[in-house]
C-alpha positions in Angstrom: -51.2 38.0 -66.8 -53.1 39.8 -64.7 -51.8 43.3 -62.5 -51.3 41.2 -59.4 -49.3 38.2 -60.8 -47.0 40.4 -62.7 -46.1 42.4 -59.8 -45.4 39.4 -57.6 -43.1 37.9 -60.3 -41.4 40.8 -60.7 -40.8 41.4 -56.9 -39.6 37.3 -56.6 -37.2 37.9 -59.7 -35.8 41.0 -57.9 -35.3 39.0 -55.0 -34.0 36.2 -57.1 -31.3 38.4 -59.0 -30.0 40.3 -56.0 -29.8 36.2 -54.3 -27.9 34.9 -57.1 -25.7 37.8 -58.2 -24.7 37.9 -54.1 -24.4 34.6 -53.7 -23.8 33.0 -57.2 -26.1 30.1 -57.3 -27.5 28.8 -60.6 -29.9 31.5 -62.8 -32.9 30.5 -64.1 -33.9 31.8 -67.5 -37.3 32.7 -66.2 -38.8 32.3 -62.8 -42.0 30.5 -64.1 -39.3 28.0 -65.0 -39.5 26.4 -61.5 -43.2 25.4 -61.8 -44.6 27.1 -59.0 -47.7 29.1 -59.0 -47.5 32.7 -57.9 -50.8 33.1 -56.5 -50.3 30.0 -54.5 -46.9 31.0 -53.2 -48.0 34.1 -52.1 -50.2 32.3 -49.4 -46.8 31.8 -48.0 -46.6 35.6 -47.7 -50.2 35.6 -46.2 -49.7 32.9 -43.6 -46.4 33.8 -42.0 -46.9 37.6 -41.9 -50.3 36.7 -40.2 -48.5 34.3 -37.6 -45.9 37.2 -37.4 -48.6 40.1 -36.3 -50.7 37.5 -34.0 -47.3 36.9 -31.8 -46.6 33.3 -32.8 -43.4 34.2 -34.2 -40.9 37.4 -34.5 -39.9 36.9 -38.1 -38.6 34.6 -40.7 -36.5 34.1 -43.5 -38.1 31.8 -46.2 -36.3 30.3 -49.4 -37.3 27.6 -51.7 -35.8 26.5 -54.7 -36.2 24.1 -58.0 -34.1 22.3 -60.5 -31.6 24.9 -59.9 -33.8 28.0 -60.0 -34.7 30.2 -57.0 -38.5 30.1 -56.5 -39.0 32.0 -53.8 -36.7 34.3 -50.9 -38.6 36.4 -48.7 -38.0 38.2 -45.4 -40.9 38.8 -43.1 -41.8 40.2 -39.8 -38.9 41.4 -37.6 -35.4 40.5 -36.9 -35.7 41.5 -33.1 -39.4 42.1 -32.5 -38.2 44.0 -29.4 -36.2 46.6 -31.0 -38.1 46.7 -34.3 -35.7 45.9 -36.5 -37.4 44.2 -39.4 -35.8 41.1 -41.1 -33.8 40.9 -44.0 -33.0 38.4 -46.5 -29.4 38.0 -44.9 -30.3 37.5 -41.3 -28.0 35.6 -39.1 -29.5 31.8 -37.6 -28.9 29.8 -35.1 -29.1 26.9 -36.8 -28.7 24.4 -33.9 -28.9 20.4 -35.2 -29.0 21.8 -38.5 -25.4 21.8 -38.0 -25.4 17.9 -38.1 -25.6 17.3 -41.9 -22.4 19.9 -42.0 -20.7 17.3 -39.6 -22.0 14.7 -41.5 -20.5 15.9 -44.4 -17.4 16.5 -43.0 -17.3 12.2 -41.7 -18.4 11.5 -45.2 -14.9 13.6 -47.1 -13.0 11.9 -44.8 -14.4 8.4 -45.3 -14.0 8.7 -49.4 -10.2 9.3 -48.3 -9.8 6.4 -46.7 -9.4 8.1 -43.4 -12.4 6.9 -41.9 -14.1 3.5 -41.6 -17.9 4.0 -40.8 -18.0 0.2 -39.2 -14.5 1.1 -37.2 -15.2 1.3 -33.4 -15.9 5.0 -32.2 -12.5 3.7 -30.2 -10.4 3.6 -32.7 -10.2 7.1 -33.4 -10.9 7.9 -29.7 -9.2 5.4 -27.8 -11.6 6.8 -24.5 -14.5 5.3 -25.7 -12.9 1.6 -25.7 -14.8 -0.3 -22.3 -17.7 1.9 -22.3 -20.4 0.2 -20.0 -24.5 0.1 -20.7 -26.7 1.5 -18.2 -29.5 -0.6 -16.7 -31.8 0.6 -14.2 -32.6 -1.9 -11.6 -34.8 -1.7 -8.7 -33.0 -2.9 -4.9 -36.6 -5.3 -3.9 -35.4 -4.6 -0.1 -35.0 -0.9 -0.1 -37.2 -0.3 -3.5 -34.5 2.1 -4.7 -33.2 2.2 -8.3 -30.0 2.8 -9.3 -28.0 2.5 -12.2 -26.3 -1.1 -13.1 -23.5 -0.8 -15.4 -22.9 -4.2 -18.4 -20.5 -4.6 -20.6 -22.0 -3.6 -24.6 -22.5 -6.6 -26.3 -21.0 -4.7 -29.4 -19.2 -2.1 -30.4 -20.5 1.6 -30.6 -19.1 2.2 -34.7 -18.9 5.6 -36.6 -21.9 4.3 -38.4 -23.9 4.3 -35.1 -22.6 8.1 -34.4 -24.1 9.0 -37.5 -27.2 7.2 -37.5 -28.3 8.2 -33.6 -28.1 4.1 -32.5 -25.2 4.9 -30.7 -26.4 4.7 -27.2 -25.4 8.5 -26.5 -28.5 10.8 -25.9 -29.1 14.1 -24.4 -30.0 14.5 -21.0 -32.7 16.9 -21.2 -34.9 14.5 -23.4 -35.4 11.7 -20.5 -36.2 11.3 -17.3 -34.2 7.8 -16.5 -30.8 8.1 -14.5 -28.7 7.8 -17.3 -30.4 11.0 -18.9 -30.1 12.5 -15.4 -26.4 11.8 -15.3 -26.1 13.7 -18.6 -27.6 16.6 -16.9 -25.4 16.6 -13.9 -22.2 16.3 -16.2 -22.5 19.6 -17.5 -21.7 18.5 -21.7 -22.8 21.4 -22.8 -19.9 23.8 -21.0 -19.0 26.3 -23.6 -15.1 26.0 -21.5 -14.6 23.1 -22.8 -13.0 21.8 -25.2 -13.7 19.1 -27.8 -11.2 16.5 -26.6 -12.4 17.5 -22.6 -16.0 16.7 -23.7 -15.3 13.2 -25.7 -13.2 12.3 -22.0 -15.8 13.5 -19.9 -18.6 11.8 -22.6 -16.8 8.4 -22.5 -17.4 8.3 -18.4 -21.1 8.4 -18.7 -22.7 5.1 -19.1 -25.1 4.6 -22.2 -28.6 4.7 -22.6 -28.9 2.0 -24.6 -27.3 -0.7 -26.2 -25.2 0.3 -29.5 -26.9 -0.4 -32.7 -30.3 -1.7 -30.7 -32.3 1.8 -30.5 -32.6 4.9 -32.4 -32.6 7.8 -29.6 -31.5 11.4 -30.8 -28.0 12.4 -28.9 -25.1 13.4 -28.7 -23.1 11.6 -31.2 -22.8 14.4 -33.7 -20.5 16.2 -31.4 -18.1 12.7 -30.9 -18.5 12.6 -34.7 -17.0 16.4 -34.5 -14.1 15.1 -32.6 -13.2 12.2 -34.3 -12.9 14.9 -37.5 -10.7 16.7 -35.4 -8.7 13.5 -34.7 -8.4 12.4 -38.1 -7.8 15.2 -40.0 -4.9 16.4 -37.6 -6.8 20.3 -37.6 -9.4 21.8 -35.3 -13.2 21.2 -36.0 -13.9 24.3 -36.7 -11.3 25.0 -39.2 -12.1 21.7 -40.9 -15.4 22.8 -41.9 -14.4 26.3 -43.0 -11.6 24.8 -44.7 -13.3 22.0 -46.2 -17.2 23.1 -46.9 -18.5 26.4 -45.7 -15.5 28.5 -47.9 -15.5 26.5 -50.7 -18.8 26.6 -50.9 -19.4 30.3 -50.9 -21.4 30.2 -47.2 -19.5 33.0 -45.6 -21.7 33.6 -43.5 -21.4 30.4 -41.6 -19.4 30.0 -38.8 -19.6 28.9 -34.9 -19.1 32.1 -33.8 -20.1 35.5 -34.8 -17.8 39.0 -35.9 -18.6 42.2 -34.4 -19.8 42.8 -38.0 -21.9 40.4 -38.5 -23.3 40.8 -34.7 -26.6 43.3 -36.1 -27.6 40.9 -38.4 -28.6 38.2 -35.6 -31.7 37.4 -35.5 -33.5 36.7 -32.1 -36.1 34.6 -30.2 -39.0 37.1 -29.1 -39.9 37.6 -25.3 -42.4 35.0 -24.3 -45.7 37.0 -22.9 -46.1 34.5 -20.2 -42.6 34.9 -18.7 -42.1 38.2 -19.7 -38.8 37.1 -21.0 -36.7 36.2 -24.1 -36.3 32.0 -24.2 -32.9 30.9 -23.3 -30.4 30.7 -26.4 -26.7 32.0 -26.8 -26.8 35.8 -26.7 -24.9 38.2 -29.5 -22.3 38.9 -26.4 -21.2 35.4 -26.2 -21.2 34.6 -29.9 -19.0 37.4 -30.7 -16.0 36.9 -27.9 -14.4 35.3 -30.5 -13.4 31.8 -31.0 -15.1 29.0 -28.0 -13.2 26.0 -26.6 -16.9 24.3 -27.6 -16.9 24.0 -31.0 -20.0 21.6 -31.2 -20.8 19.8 -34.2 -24.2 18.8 -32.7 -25.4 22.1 -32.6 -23.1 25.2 -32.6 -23.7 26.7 -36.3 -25.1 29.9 -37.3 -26.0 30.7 -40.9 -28.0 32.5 -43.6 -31.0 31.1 -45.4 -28.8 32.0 -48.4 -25.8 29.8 -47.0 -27.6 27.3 -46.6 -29.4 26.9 -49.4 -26.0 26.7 -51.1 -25.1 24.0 -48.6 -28.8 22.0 -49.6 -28.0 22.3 -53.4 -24.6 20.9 -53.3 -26.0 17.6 -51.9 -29.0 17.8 -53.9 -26.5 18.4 -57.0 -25.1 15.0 -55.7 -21.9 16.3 -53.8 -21.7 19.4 -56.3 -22.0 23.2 -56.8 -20.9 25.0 -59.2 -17.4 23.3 -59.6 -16.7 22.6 -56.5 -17.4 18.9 -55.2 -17.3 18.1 -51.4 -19.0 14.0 -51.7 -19.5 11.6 -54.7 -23.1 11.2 -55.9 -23.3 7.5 -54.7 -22.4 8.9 -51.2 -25.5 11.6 -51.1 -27.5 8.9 -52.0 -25.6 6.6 -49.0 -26.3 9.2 -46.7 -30.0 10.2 -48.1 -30.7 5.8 -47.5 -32.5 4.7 -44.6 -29.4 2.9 -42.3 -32.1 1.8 -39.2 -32.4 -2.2 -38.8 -36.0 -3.3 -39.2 -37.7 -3.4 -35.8 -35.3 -1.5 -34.1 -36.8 0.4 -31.5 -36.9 3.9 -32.5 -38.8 7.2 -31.2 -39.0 11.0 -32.2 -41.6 14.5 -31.9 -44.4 14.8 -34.1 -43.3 15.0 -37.9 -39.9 14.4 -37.1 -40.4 10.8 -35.9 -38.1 8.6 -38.2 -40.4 5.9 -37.6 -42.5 3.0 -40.2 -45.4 4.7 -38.6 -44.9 8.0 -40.4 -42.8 6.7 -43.2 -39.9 7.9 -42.0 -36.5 6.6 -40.8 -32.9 8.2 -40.7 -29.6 8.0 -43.0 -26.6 9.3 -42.0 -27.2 13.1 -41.0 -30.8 13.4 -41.2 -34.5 11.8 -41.5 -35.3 10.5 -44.7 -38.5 9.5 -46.0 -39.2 5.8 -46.8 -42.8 6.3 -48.4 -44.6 8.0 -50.3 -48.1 7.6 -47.7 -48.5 6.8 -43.9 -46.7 10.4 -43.5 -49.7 13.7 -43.6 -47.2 16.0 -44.9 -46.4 15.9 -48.5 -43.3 14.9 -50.0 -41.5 12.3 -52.1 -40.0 8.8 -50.7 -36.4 9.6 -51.0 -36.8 13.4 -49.1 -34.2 14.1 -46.4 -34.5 16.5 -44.0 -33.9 18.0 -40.6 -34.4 20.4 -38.4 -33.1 23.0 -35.2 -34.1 23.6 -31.6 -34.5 27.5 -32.7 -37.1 26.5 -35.4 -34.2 26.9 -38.2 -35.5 23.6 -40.7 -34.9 22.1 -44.2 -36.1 19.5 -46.8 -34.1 18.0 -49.5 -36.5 16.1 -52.3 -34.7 14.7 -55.2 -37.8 13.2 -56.6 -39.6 16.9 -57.6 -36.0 18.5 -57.8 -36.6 20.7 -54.7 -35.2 22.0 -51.5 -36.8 24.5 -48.9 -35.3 26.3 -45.9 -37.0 28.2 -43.0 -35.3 30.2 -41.3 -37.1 31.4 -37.6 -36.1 31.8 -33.8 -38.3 30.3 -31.6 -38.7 27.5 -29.2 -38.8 23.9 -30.7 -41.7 23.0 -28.8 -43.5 25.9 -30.6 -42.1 25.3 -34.3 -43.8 21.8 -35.7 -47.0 24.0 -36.5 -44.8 25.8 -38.7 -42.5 23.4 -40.1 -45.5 21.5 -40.9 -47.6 24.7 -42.5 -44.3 25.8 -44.4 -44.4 22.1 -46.1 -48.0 22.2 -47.2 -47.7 25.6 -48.6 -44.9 24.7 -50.7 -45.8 21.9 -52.4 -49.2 23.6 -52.5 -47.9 26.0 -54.7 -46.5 23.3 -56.8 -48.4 22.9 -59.9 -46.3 21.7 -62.5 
């Protein structure tokens, strides 16, 4: 073993030791266990530390991890680029729709209790959401205006359609037609709110679609965060410290922030064109303590370490390290692809759940439905998902594998890396 490789194993295994002894995940006997090349895993190293002194992105957080054994943890570049604070290992993420599969989970405990019924009407938990209407743009052929013409849904909206994104509920910013603009003007994101004011105000708005007749990315992650709330009789929030995120050793996941935990944020850099940092919640807000708008969509923060705990308990099959949150037949229900052939489905890029790119969705995430047709590599059977901050994660049973990347930055701005992060990885995978 040459100078080079022996320093880099060392290094990882220091990494590894400080990871596991924090954060007790399983301990490999020896890091070569994980069948990784070092040389090839240090291009990791190369590529984001040269993305991170070109500008393209402050910092990052980088974990990856197989059959049980930490492959790779490194911190690069800066935490805040601004006020040179470099990045640590333990950085704080908003982890934006990364915060789905968490809510997904949470559905999924309650459903093995009896205490939810995934083909149940959304209406039976919240009675609001009974009548509903579709919204169906139709033009006046006397005045040529268009305006929105509301029809009864030809079938119930279920907790199945929630979870799958074939609910009819979208979000506003990611369409033009009325019923997108009538999302904007309704304000669903208002942090004064709370989750049973959102789910009344939600169930005035017409849908975009039909339920169960298109796949469109929403907002029914956050319904799905109310209807825990419902069911369970206790606050969202509380659920999923309760239920996951405590059990589970990920104390560093939360909605909100402490004043403790406030310097470890990590945040967006200023954009040279605008001279200013992108929109996202500031340190101020996070840490005023507990929000009326707890939002299962999209409010979590986390750790790269957190949530790598979080990835192996469903990669365990509901399990870690004695604690189990789901059954392994219900990972593998929620890893299965739950879209109808030829429904009409659309997405960005890599993240398209679509035949096109082998992709579909389960119930929380994108899962991969072949092996080809997709450019990135990975297994069929690989779930995965990622959030507007750049914050992203794969699951793939097949190799025995997860990954998570942890960066703040625009979504727009993040596929490059998502997509380089994947390559890299399985690059590196030589045995």
């Amino acid at each position: 073993m040459n100078l080079k490789r022996t320093l880099l194993a060392i290094y990882v295994l220091a990494c590894w030791t400080g990871y596991i002894s924090s954060q007790s995940l399983p301990k490999a006997k020896q890091r070569e266990d994980a069948g990784f090349s070092p040389e090839r895993l240090d291009r990791l190293n190369k590529f984001f530390q040269g993305e991170i002194d070109k500008g393209g992105i402050p910092g990052a957080v980088l974990l990856v991890t197989r059959e049980n054994k930490l492959a790779y943890l490194q911190a690069l570049g800066y935490q805040d680029r601004e006020k040179h604070l470099a990045m640590k290992t333990d950085a704080i993420f908003r982890i934006a729709s990364m915060t789905k599969p968490v809510t997904s989970v949470a559905v999924m405990m309650l459903a093995e209790e009896g205490k939810i019924d995934l083909l149940a009407p959304v209406s039976q938990y919240l009675p609001e959401f009974k009548d509903v209407k579709v919204g169906v743009e139709k033009t006046d052929p006397n005045t040529g205006k268009t305006a929105i013409s509301l029809e009864d849904a030809q079938q119930a909206m279920t907790v199945q359609d929630l979870l799958r994104h074939t609910s009819g509920l979208v979000y506003g910013p990611f369409g033009n037609t009325l019923v997108h603009q009538a999302y904007n003007k309704a304000n669903l994101f208002d942090n004064s709110q709370t989750l049973a004011e959102f789910a009344t105000k939600l169930s005035k708005l017409p849908l975009a679609h039909q339920p169960g007749k298109v796949w469109e990315y929403g907002m029914s992650t956050d319904v799905l965060g109310r209807i825990v709330e419902v069911v369970s009789g206790i606050p969202f929030d509380r659920f999923v410290e309760e239920r996951i995120t405590k059990p589970l050793g990920m104390h560093d996941t939360a909605f909100y922030l402490t004043a403790a935990e406030a310097p470890r944020l990590a945040e967006l850099q200023v954009d040279p064109s605008t001279g200013k940092r992108p929109g996202a919640n500031s340190a101020e807000n996070l840490t005023k303590g507990k929000q009326k708008w707890i939002s299962g969509g999209g409010g979590l923060l986390s750790t790269a370490s957190d949530y790598a705990r979080f990835c192996q308990m469903l990669l365990n099959g509901g399990e870690l390290n004695g604690v189990r949150l789901l059954s392994p037949q219900t990972i593998l229900l929620m890893s299965s692809d739950h879209l109808p052939p030829g429904i009409l489905r659309s997405g960005y890029e890599d993240m398209a759940p679509t035949p096109e790119m082998g992709q579909s969705f389960g119930l929380g995430f994108a899962v991969r439905t072949d092996g080809g047709r997709n450019p990135l590599p990975g297994s069929a059977g690989t779930y995965y998902w990622a959030g507007a901050y750049g914050t992203y994660f794969w699951i793939d049973p097949q190799t025995k594998m997860f990954a998570v990347m942890m960066v703040q930055m625009p979504f727009p701005q993040s596929g490059y890396y998502r997509r380089a992060f994947r390559e890299l990885v399985y690059g590196a995978l030589v045995h």
